[in-house]
Kinemage of the C-alpha trace (Angstrom):
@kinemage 1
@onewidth
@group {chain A} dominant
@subgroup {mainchain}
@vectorlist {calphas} color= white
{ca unk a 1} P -1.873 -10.271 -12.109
{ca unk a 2} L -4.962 -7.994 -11.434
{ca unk a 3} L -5.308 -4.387 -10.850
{ca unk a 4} L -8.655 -3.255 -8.738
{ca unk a 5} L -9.443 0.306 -8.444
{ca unk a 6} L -10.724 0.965 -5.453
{ca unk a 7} L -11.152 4.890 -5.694
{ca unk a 8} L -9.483 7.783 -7.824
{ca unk a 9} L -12.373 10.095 -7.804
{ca unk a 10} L -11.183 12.960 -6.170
{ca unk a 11} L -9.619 14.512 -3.130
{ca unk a 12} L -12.266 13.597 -0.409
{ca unk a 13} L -14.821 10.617 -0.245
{ca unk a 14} L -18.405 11.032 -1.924
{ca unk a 15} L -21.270 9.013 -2.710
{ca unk a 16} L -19.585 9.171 -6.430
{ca unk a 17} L -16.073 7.794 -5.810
{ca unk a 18} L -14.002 7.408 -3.002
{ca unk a 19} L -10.408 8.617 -2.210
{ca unk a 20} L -7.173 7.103 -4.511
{ca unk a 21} L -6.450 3.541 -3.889
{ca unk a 22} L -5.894 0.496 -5.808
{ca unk a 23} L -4.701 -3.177 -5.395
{ca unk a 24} L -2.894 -4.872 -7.222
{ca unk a 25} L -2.970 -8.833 -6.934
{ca unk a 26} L -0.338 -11.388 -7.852
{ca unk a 27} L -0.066 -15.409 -6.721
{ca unk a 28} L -2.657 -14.925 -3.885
{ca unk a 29} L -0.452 -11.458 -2.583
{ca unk a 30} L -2.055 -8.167 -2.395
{ca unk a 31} L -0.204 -5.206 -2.749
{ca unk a 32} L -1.949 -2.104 -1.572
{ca unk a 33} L -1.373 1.091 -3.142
{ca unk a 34} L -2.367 4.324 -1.699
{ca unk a 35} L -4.438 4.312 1.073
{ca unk a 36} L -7.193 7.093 1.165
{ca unk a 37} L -10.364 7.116 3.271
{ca unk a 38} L -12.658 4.271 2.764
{ca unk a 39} L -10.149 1.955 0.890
{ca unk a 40} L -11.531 -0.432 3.590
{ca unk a 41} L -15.257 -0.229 2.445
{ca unk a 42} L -14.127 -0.733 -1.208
{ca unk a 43} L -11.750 -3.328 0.113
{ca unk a 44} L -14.504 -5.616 1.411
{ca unk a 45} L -16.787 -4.819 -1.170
{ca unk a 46} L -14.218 -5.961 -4.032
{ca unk a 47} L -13.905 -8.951 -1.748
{ca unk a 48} L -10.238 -8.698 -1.542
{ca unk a 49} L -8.826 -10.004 1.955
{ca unk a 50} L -7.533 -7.955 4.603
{ca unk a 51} L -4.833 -10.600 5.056
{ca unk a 52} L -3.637 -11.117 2.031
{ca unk a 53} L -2.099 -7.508 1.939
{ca unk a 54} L 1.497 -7.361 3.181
{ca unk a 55} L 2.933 -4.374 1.657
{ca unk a 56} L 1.715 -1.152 1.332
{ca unk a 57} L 2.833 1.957 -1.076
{ca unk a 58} L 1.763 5.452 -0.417
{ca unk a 59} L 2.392 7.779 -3.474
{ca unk a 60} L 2.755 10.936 -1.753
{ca unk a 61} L 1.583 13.305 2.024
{ca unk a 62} L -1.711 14.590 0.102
{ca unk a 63} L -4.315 13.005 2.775
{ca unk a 64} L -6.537 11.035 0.292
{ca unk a 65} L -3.635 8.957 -0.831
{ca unk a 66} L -2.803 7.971 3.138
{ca unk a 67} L -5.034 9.134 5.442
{ca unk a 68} L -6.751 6.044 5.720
{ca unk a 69} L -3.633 4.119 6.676
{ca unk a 70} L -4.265 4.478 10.976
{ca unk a 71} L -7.960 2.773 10.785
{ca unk a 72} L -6.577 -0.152 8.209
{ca unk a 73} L -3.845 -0.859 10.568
{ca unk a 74} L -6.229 -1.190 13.491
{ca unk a 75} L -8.910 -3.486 11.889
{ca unk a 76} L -5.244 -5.647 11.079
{ca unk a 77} L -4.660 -6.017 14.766
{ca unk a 78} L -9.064 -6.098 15.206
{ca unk a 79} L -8.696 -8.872 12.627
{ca unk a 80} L -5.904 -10.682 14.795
{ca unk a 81} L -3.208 -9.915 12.221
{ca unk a 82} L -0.011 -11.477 13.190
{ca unk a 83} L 2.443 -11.241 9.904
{ca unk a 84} L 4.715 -8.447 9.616
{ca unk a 85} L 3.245 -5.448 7.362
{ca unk a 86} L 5.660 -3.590 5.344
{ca unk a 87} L 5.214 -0.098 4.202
{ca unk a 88} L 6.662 1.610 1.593
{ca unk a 89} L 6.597 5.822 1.276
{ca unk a 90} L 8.315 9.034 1.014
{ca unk a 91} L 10.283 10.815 4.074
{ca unk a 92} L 7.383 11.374 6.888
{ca unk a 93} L 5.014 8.602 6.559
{ca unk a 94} L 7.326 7.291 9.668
{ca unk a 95} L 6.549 10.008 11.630
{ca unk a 96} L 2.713 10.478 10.839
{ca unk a 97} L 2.392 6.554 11.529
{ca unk a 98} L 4.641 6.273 14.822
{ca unk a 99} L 2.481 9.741 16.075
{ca unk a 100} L -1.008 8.000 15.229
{ca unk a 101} L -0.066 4.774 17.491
{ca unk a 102} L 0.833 6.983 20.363
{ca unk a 103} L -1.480 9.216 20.470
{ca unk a 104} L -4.328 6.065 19.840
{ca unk a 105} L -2.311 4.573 22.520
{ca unk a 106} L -2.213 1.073 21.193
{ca unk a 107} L 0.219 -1.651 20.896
{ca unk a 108} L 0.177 -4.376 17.811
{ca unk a 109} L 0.841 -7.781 17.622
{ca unk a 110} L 2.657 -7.415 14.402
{ca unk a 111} L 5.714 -5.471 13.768
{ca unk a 112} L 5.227 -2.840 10.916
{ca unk a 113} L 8.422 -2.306 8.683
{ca unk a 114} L 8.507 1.001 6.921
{ca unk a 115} L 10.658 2.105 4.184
{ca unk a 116} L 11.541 5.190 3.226
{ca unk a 117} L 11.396 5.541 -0.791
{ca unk a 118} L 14.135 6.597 -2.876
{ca unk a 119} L 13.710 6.456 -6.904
{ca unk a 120} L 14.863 2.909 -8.147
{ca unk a 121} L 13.709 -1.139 -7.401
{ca unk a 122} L 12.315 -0.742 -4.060
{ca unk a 123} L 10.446 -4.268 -4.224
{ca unk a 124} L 12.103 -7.509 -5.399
{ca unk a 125} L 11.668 -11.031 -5.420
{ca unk a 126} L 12.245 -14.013 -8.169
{ca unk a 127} L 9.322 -13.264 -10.371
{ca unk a 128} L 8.272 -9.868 -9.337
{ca unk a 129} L 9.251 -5.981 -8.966
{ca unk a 130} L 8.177 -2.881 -8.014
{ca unk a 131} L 10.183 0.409 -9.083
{ca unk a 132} L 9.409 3.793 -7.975
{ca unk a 133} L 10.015 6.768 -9.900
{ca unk a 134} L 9.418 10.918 -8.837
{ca unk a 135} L 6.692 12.197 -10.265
{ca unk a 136} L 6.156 15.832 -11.248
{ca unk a 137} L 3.372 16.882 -8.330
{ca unk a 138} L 3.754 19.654 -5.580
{ca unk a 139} L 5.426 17.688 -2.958
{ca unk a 140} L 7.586 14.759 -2.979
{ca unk a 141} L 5.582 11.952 -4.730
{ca unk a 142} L 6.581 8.708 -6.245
{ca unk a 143} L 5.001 6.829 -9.107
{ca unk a 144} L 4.863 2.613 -8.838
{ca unk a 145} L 5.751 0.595 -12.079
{ca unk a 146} L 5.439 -2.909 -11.236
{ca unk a 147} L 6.507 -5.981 -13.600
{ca unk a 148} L 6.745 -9.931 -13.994
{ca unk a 149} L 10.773 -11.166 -14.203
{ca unk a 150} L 10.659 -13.495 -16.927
{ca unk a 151} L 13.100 -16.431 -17.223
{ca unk a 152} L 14.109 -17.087 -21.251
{ca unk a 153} L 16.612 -19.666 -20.291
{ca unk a 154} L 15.442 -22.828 -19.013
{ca unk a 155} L 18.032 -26.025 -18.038
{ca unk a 156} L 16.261 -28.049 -20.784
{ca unk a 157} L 18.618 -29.671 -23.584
């Protein structure tokens, strides 16, 4: 498992940091977390594939945690993105998302499942999950704790 940081400097892009976003990889997966402007600049220059991320988490409404969510969708349908994208994030993110691809006026070529974040597992497979938890912040806002499932038993005499 890796963690890349790809901004957490502040609450608009500079030439010191950019806006909150991170990655974290596991088995050739990349989950993105947060999505502020220019998480695309850092992605490429972390050399972290645009198709290898299928879900996304957004924290919280602040913009530089999600505002750069509409132009990474469209360089996934650019980039000839075909696999479902899922995205995970508090009541709204719905709304802003469905209002950005009708006003843009575009259609994709891959669905785009969102979920709406309670507090609990929201991410779960055999080796692998992903818990969100409120955190103490002005609006509604969730905090991601991630972990390995570990198998102690084994079939073994």
């Amino acid at each position: 498992m890796k963690l890349t940081i790809l901004g957490s400097f502040s609450a608009y892009p500079s030439f010191k940091g950019f806006t909150t976003s991170q990655v974290l990889e596991h088995n050739g997966k990349s989950f993105l977390i947060d999505c502020g402007e220019g998480t695309q600049l850092q992605l490429r220059k972390n050399k972290i594939k645009f198709n290898s991320i299928e879900d996304i988490f957004i924290s919280h409404l602040h913009g530089d945690h999600y505002f750069g969510l509409p132009g990474l969708i469209l360089t996934f349908n650019l980039l000839g993105r075909e696999k479902p994208l899922n995205i995970f994030g508090p009541k709204g993110i719905d709304e802003f998302l469905a209002a950005n691809i009708k006003i843009l006026n575009f259609s994709l070529p891959f669905s785009i499942l969102i979920t709406i974040v309670n507090e609990g597992t929201i991410y779960e497979n055999n080796k692998f999950l992903i818990h969100a938890a409120k955190a103490n912040h002005s609006i509604t806002a969730f905090s991601y704790l991630s972990r390995y499932l570990f198998n102690f038993f084994s079939k073994s005499a």
